[in-house]
N, C-alpha and C positions, 0 to 999 in steps of 0.2 A: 504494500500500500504506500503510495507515495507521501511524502513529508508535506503538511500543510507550508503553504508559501506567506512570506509575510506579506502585510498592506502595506504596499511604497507609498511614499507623501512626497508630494514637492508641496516648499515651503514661498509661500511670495507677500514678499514685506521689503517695503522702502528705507527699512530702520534693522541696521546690522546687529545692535543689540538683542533687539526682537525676535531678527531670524536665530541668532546665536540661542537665545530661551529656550523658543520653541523647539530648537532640533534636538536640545537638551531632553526637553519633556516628550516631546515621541518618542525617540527613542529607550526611552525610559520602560515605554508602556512594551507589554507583549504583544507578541505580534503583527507590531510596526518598523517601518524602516523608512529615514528619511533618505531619498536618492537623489537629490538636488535642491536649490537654492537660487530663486530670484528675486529681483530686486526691482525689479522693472517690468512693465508690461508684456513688453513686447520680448524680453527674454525669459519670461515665465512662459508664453505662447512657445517659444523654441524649446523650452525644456522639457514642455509638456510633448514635445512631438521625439523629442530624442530619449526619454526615459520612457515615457509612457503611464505613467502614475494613478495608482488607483485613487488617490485621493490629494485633492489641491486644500490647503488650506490659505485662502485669500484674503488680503488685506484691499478695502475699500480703498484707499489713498492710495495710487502711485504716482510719478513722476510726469508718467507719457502718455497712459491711458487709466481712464476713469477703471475702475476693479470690477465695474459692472458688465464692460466693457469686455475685459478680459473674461468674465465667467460666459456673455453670450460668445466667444471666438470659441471658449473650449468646446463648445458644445455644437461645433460646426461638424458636417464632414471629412472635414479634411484633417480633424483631429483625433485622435487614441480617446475612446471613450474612456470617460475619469468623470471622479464626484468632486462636489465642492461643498467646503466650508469655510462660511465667509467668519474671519476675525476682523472685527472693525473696533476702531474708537467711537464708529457716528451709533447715538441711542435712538435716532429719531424713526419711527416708525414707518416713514416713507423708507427709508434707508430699507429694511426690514423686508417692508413689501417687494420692494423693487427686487433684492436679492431673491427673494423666493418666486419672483416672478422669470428673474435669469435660470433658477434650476436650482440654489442652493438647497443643500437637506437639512443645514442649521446656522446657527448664526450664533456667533459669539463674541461680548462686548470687553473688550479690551480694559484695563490690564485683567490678563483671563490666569486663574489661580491653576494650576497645574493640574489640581484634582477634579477641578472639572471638566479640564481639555481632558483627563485619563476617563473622566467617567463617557464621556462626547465619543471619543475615540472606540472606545468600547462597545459603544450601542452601537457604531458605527458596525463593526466587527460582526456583531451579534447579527444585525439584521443581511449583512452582508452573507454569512453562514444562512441564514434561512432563504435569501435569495438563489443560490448557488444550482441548484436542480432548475432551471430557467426554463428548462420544456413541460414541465409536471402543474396540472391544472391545480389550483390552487382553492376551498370555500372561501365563503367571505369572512368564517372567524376570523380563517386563518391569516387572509391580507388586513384585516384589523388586527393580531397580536404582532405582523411584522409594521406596521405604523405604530403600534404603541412600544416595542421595543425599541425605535430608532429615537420617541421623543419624549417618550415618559421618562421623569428623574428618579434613577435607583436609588439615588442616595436619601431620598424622602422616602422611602420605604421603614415603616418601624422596627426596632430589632425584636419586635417578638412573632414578627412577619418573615416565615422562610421563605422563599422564592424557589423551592420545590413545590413544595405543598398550597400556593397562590398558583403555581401554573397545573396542579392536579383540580385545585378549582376550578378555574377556568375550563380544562380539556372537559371537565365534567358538566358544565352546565351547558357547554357548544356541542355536548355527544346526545342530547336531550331536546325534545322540541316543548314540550312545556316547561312552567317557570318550575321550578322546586323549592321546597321549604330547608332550614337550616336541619333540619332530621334525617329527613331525605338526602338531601347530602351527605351528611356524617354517613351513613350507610354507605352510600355509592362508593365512597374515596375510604372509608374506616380510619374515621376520626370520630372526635368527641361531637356533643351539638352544640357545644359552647365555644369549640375552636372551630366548628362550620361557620356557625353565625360571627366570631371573631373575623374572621376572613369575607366573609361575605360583605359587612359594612363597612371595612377595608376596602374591600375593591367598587362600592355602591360608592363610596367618599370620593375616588377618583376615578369614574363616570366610568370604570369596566363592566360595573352591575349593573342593572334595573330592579330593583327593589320597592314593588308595595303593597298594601296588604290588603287581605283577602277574607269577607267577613260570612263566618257558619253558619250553622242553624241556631245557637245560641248567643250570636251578634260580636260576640270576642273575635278581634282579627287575627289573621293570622299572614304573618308576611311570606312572602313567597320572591323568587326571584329568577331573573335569565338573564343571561350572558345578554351586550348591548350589539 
């Protein structure tokens, strides 16, 4: 079985400092490798055609061409299909828009703390692996858990939340076409019903659940839920 390959980065930032950090902090992470370094528009365009980089991370300011400029060239024909991620200084939500109007997968504001370019990086990776089988028809779970992989924040996950046992949740209320109760679950997955329902308004908190409830013959509700 062949040796997974790493994620090459080219780096493009107008400020030698910056590129210097940054090649620091990918490199850092597993399974990235930085393979070049520009400074300039128009030679971030050449580097991307001589290395071939799976991942550009871009800086909105350069010298010669605007960085939005550069993310529509990459995204020509005549260039090595590659992803972007914009690192900008600008917070303005035009900025924002406009990047994700060029193709950006994320966007991150400058000075960017190392742990969250590793956390960025990472999702990156993650959803890149779930892309990987490119001919295989896909549900709709499943292209919603690889959107939420690439921009839901791990790190706002609580520690008494595993991320096993949150994605045995998930696999189990997308294997089901009605909602389920937290009992019901605990059965399905064999967990407790206090660690179902733990997890369940877990992921209802951050819009992966639909949870509401559901009233008997003795008018007591009873909450129910399905994957969104």
């Amino acid at each position: 079985m062949p040796e997974p390959r790493d994620i090459t980065v080219l780096i493009v930032d107008d400020d030698p400092v910056v590129t210097a950090a940054l090649h620091a902090q990918v490199n850092r992470v597993l399974g990235f490798r930085v393979v070049g370094i520009a400074h300039t528009g128009h030679a971030a365009l050449a580097a991307a055609r001589r290395f071939a980089p799976r991942l550009v991370l871009l800086d909105l300011h350069l010298p010669d061409l605007p960085g939005l400029e550069v993310a529509h060239r990459l995204r020509q024909p005549d260039q090595p299909p590659t992803d972007v991620i914009v690192i900008s200084g600008h917070h303005e939500l035009g900025a924002v828009r406009a990047a994700i109007q060029r193709g950006a997968l994320y966007y991150l504001v400058k000075p960017t703390r190392a742990g969250i370019l590793e956390q960025t990086l990472l999702r990156y990776a993650a959803t890149a692996e779930q892309l990987a089988a490119g001919d295989r028809h896909a549900e709709q779970q499943e292209i919603d858990r690889i959107f939420r992989s690439l921009h839901l924040d791990e790190v706002a996950r609580p520690k008494s939340i595993s991320p096993a046992t949150e994605q045995a949740v998930l696999d189990a209320l997308s294997s089901v076409e009605e909602d389920v109760s937290a009992r019901e679950l605990a059965d399905m997955i064999g967990i407790s019903r206090a660690t179902a329902r733990r997890y369940l308004e877990h992921l209802a908190e951050r819009g992966q659940v639909e949870g509401r409830p559901r009233y008997g013959p003795t008018g007591r509700p009873q909450h129910r839920y399905r994957a969104r």
